[in-house]
LOGU-134481 format. One line per 5 residues: number of its first residue (from 0); their letters; for each residue x, z, y of N, C-alpha, C. Coordinates in nm, 2 decimals. Atoms other than C-alpha are relative to their C-alpha. Example, Ala and Ser with C-alpha at 12.3 -4.5 7.8 and 13.67 -1.06 7.14 Angstrom:
<recs>
0 = as = 0.09 0.00 -0.12 1.23 0.78 -0.45 0.09 0.00 0.12; -0.09 0.00 -0.11 1.37 0.71 -0.11 -0.08 0.08 0.11
</recs>
This chain:
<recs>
0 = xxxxx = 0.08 0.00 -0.12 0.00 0.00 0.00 0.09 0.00 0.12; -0.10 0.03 -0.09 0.15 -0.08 0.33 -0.06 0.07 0.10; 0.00 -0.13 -0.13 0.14 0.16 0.66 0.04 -0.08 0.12; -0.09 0.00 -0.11 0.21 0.09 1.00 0.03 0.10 0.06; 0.00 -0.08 -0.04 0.36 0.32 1.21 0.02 -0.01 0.18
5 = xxxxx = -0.01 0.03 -0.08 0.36 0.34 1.56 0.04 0.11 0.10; -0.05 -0.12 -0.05 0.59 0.54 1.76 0.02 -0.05 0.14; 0.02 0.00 -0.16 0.51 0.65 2.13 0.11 0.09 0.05; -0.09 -0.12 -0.10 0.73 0.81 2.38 -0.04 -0.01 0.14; 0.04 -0.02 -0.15 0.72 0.93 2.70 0.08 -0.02 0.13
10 = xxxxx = -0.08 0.06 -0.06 0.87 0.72 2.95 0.09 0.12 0.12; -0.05 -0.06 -0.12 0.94 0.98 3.24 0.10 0.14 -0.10; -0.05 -0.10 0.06 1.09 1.22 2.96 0.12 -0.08 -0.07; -0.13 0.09 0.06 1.32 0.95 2.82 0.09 -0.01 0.14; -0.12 0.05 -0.14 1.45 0.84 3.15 0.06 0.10 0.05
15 = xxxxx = -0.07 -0.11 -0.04 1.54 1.22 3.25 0.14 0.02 -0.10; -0.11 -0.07 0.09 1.77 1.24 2.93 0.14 -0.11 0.02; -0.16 0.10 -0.04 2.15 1.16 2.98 0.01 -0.12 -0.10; -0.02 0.10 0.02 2.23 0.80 2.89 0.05 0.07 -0.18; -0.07 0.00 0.12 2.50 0.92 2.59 -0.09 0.08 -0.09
20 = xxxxx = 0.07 -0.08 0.11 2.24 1.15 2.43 -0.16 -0.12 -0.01; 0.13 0.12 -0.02 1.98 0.85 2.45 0.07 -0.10 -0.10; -0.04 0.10 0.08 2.25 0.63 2.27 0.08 0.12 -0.12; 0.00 -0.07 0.16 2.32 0.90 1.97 -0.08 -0.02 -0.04; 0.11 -0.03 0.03 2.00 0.96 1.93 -0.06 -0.18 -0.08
25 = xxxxx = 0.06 0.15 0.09 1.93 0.53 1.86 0.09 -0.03 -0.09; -0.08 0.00 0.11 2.26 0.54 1.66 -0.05 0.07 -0.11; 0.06 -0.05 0.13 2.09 0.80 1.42 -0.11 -0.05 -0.05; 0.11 0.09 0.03 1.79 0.58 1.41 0.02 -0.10 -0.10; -0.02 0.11 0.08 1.94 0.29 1.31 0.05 0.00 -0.15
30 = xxxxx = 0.01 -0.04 0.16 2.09 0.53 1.01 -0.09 0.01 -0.06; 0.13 -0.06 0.11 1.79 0.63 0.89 -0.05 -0.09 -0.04; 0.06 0.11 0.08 1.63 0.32 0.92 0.08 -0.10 -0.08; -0.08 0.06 0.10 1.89 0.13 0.77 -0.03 0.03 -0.17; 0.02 -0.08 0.13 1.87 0.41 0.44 -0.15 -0.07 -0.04
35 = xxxxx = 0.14 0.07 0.03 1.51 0.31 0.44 -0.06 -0.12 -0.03; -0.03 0.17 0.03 1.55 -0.05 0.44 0.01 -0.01 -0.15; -0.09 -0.03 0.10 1.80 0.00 0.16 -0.13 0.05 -0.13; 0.10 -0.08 0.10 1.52 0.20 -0.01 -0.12 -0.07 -0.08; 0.11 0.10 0.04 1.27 -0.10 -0.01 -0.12 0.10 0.11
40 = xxxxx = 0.14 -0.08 -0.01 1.02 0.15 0.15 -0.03 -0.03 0.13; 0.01 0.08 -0.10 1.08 -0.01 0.50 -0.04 -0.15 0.02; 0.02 0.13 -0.03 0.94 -0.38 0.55 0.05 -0.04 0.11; -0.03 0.05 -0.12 0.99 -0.41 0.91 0.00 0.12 0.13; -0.02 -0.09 -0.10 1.12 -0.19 1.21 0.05 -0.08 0.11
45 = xxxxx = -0.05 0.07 -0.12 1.10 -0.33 1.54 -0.04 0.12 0.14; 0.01 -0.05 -0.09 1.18 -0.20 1.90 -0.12 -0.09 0.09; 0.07 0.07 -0.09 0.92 -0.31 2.17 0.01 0.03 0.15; 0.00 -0.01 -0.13 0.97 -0.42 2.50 -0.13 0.07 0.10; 0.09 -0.09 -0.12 0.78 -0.23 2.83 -0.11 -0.10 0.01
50 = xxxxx = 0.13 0.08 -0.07 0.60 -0.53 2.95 -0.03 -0.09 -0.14; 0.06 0.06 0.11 0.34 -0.66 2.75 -0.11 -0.09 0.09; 0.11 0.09 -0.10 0.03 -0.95 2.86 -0.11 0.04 -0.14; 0.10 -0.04 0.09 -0.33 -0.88 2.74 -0.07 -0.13 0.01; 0.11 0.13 0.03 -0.56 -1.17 2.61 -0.11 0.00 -0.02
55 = xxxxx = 0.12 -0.01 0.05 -0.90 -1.15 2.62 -0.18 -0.06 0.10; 0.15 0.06 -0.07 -1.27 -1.30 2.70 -0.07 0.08 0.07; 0.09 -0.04 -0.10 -1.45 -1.20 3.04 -0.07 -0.10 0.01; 0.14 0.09 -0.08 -1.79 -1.34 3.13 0.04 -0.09 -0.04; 0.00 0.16 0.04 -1.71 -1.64 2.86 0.09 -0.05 0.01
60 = xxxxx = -0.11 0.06 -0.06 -1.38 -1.71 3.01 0.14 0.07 -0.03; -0.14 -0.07 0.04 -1.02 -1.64 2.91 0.07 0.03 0.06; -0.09 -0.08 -0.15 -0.84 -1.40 3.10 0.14 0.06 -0.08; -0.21 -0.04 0.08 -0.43 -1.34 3.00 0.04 0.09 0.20; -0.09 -0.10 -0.14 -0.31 -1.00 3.23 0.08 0.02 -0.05
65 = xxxxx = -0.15 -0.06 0.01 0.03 -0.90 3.26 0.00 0.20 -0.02; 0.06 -0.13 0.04 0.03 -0.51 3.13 0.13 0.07 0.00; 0.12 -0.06 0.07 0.09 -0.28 2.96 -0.13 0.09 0.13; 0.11 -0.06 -0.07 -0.26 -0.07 3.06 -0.03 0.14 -0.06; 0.02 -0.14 0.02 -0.21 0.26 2.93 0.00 0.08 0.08
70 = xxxxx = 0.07 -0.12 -0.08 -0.37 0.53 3.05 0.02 0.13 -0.04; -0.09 -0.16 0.04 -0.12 0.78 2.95 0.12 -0.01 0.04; -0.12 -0.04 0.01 0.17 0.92 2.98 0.12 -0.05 -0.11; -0.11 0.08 0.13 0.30 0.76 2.63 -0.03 -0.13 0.07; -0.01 0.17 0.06 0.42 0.41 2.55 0.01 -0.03 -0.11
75 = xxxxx = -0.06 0.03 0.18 0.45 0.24 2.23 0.12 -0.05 0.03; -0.15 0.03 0.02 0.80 0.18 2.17 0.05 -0.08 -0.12; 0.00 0.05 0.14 0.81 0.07 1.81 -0.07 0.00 -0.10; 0.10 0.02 0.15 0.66 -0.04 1.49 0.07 -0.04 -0.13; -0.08 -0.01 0.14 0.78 0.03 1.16 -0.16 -0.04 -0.13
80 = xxxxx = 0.06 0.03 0.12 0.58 -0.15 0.83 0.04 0.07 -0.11; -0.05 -0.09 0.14 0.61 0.10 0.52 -0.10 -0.02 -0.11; 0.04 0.04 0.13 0.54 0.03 0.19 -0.04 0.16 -0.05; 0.05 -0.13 0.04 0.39 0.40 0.04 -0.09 -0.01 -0.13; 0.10 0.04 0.13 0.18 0.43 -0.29 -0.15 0.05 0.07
85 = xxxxx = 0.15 -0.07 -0.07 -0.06 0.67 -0.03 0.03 0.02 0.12; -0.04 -0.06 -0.08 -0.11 0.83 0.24 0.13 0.11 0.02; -0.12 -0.10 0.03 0.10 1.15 0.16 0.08 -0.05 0.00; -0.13 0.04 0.01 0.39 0.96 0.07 0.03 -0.14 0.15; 0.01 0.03 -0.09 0.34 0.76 0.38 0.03 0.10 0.14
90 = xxxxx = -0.02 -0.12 -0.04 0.34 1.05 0.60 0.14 0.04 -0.04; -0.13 0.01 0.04 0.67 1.17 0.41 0.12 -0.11 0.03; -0.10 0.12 -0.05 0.85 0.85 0.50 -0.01 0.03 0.15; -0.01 0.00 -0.19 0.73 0.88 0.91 0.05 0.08 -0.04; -0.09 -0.07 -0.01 0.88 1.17 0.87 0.14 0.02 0.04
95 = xxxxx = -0.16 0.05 0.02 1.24 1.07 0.79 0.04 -0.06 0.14; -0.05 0.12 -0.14 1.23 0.81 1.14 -0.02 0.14 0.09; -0.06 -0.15 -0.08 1.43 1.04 1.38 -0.13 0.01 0.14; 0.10 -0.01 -0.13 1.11 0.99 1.63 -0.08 0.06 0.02; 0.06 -0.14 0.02 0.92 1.22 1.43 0.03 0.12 0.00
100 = xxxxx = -0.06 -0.11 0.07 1.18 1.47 1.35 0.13 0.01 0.10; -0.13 -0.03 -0.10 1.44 1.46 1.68 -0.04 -0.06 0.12; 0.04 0.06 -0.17 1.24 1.32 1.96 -0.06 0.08 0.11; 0.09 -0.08 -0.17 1.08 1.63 2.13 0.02 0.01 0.10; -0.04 0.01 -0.16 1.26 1.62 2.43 -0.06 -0.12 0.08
105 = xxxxx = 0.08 0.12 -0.09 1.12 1.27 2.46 -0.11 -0.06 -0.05; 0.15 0.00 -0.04 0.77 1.30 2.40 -0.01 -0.11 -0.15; 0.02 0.11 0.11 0.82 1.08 2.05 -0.11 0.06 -0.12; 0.09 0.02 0.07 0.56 1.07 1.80 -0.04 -0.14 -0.10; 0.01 0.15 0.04 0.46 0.81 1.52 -0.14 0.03 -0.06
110 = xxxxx = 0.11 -0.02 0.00 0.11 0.76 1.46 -0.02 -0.10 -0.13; -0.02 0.09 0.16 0.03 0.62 1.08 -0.16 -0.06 0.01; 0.12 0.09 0.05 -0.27 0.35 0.98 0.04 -0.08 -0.12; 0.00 0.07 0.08 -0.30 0.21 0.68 -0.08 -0.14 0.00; -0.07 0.18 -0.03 -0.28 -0.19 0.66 -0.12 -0.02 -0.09
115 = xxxxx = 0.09 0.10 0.10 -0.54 -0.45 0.52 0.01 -0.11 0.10; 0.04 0.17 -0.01 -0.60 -0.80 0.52 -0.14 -0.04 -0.01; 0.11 0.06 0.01 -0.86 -0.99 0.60 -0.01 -0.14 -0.11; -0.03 0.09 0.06 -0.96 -1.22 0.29 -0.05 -0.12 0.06; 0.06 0.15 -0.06 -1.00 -1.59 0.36 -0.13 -0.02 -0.13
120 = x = 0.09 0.03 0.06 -1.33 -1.68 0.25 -0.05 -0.17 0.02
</recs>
């Protein structure tokens, strides 16, 4: 069963932290996720850029805005694809990504959904 995960941080809490503890901190990232790779239990781990555009139909008509439009304090930052037999062992994997488990200073969190497809009919 496949998982996404989606890890938020908090932009004004990242930008306060010194540069060199901002670049440990993505160096032990790239360990973990690396191990995880290695493990099969990672599919895909990607960084995401700040600016994002939204696509969608007003009054019949296609409207493309330049964004993002959160109405928080977090951002999404990244998305990791995990392979899990369940939830629980899904959960146990976020775990391991240092964004669950070394990000409190910067507001990090990863937020899990489990994955489906839509069949072609």
């Amino acid at each position: 069963m496949k998982f996404i995960c989606l890890g938020y941080y908090n932009k004004v809490a990242m930008d306060a932290v010194p540069k060199d503890q901002v670049e440990a901190l993505m160096r032990e990232c790239g360990l973990v996720i690396a191990d995880l790779y290695r493990s099969g239990a990672v599919a895909v781990d990607v960084g995401l850029e700040p600016a994002a555009t939204t696509v969608r139909t007003v009054n019949g008509r296609l409207q493309v805005t330049d964004g993002p439009f959160a109405e928080t304090k977090e951002q999404l930052g990244g998305i990791t694809i995990i392979e899990a037999a369940n939830l629980d062992e899904a959960v146990k994997l976020a775990a391991l990504h240092p964004a669950a488990r070394m990000g409190e200073q910067f507001g990090w969190r990863e937020e899990i959904h489990a994955l489906h497809s839509f069949k072609q009919f």
